[in-house]
C-alpha positions as CSV (number, residue, x, y, z in Angstrom):
1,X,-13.6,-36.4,31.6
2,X,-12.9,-32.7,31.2
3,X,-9.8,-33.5,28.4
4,X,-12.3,-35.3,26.6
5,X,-14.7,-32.2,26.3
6,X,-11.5,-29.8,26.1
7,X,-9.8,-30.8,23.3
8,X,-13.0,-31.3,20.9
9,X,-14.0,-27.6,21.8
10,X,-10.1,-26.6,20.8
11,X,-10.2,-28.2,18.0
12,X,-13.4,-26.4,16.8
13,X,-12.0,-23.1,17.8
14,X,-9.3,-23.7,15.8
15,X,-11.1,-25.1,12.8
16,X,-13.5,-21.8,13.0
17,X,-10.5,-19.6,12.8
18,X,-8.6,-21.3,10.2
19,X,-11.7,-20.9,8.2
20,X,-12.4,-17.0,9.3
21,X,-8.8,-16.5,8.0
22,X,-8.5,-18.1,4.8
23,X,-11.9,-16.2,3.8
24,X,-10.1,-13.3,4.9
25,X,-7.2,-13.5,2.9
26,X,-9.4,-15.0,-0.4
27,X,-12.3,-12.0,-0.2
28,X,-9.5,-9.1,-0.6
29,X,-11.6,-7.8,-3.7
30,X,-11.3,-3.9,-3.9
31,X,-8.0,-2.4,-4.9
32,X,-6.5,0.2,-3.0
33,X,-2.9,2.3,-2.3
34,X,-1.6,3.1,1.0
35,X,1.3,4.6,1.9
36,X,3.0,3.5,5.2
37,X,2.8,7.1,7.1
38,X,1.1,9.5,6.1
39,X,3.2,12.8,6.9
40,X,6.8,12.8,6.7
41,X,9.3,15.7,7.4
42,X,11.8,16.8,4.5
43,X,15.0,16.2,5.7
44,X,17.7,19.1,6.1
45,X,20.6,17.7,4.0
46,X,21.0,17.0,0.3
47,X,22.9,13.9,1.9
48,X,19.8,12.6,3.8
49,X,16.4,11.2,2.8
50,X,13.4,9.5,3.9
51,X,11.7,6.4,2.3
52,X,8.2,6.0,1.8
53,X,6.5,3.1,0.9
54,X,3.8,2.6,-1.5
55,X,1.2,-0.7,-0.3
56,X,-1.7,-1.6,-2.6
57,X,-3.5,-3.9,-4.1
58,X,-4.9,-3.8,-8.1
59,X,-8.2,-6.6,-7.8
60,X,-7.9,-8.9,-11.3
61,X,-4.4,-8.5,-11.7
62,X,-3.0,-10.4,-14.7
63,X,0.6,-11.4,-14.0
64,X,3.0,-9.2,-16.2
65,X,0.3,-6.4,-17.0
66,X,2.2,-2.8,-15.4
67,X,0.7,-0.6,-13.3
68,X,1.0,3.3,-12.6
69,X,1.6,5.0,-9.6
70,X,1.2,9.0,-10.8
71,X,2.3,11.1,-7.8
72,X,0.8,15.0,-8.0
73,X,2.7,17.2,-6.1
74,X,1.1,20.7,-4.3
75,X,2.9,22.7,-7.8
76,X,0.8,20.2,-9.9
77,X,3.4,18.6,-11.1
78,X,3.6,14.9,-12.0
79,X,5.7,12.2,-11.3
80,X,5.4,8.4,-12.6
81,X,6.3,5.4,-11.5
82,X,5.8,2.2,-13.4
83,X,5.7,-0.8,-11.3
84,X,4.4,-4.6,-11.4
85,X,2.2,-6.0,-9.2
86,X,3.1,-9.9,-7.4
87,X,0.8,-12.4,-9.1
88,X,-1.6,-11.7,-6.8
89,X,-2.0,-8.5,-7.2
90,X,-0.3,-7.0,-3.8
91,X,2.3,-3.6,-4.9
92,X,4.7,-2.9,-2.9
93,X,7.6,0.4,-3.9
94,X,9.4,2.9,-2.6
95,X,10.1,6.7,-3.5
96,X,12.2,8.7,-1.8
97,X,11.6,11.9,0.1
98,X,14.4,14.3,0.0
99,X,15.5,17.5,1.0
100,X,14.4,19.0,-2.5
101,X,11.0,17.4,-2.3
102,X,7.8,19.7,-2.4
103,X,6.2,20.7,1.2
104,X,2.5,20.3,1.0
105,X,-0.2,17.4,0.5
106,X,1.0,15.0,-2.5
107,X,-2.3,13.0,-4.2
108,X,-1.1,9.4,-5.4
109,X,-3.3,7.9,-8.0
110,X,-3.0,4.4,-8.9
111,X,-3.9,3.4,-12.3
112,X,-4.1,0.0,-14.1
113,X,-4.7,-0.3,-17.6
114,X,-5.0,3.0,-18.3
115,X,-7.8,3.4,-15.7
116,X,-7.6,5.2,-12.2
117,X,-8.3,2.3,-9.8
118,X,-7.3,4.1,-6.4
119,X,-5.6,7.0,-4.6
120,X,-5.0,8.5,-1.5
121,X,-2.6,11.5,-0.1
122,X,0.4,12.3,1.9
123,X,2.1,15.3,3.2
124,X,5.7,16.3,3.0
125,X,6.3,18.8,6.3
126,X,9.0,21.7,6.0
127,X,11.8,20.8,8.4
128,X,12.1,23.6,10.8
């Protein structure tokens, strides 16, 4: 009697959260950049570096179309990078981080058609 009652009920769960998820994945609506840490140390040698990783999403991305990431170090200085998105809009890059690399807060804009869509910060830490 109770495996009757049982699996229905698992069944629903599962259905429920099947559902929860795929609305999940579909609402992603509002573009953004992340970086994967958010303070990283410059490393002592030329020889060495450190990667970090640029995670975003641009919302309405039409496949093809290129996107900027414009990093600002402390100096003011600029750096491009000129990526594409997946046809779904998800970035993913690298940059690395070496030992001739600013210390100090870095602002990363991300722009798509001409337009700044997001940004956010990281910090580059003197190596002691």
């Amino acid at each position: 009697m109770q495996s009757k009652i049982i699996l229905p009920v698992l069944l629903g769960v599962l259905v429920i959260g099947i559902s929860q998820f795929a609305f999940a994945v579909e609402s992603q609506t509002t573009s953004y950049i992340a970086v994967d840490e958010e303070k990283f140390e410059q490393p002592k040698s030329k020889y060495n570096y450190q990667e970090i990783v640029f995670l975003g999403f641009v919302e309405d991305y039409s496949r093809g179309d290129q996107i900027t990431i414009t990093i600002i170090s402390p100096d003011e200085s600029e750096n491009q990078i000129n990526s594409y998105a997946s046809k779904n809009g998800d970035i993913y890059t690298l940059l690395h981080i070496t030992n001739e690399s600013q210390v100090g807060v870095h602002q990363v804009n991300l722009s798509y058609h001409g337009v700044q869509i997001a940004s956010t910060t990281f910090e580059i830490l003197e190596n002691n």
